[in-house]
C-alpha positions, 0 to 999 in steps of 0.5 A: 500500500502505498502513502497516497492509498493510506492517507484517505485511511488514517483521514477516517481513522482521525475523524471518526474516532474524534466523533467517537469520543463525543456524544451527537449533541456535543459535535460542532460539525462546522467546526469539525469540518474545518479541522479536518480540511473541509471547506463546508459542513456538506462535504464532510458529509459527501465523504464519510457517505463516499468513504463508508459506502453506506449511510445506515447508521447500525453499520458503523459500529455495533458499540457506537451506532447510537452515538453517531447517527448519519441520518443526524447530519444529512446523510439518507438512502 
């Protein structure tokens, strides 16, 4: 694997588990957005719906599905 493949990964390694450690009523999604290199709120949402591949949130993590709910931030079928 090449650095170019792994940045995308270690993107969302970051992002998620920074939202993993707050709970949905606490997130700045502006803000978050931001910090990880976004330029708006709308294309954070585009590339963790691109990124996951799927936009139900029971399949992001058993233990944490509850916390991070995409249907929250924008993201349906």
């Amino acid at each position: 694997m090449t650095l170019k493949q792994c940045q995308p990964i270690n993107k969302l390694e970051a992002l998620l588990e920074h939202l993993y450690q707050r709970d949905i009523g606490d997130i700045d999604w502006v803000e978050t957005s931001y910090q990880f290199g976004f330029s708006a709120q709308p294309h954070l949402i585009r590339y963790l719906k691109s990124q996951l591949g799927w936009c139900y949130p029971q399949k992001i993590d058993t233990k944490h599905h509850e916390r991070i709910n995409l249907s929250l931030i924008g993201i349906s079928n």
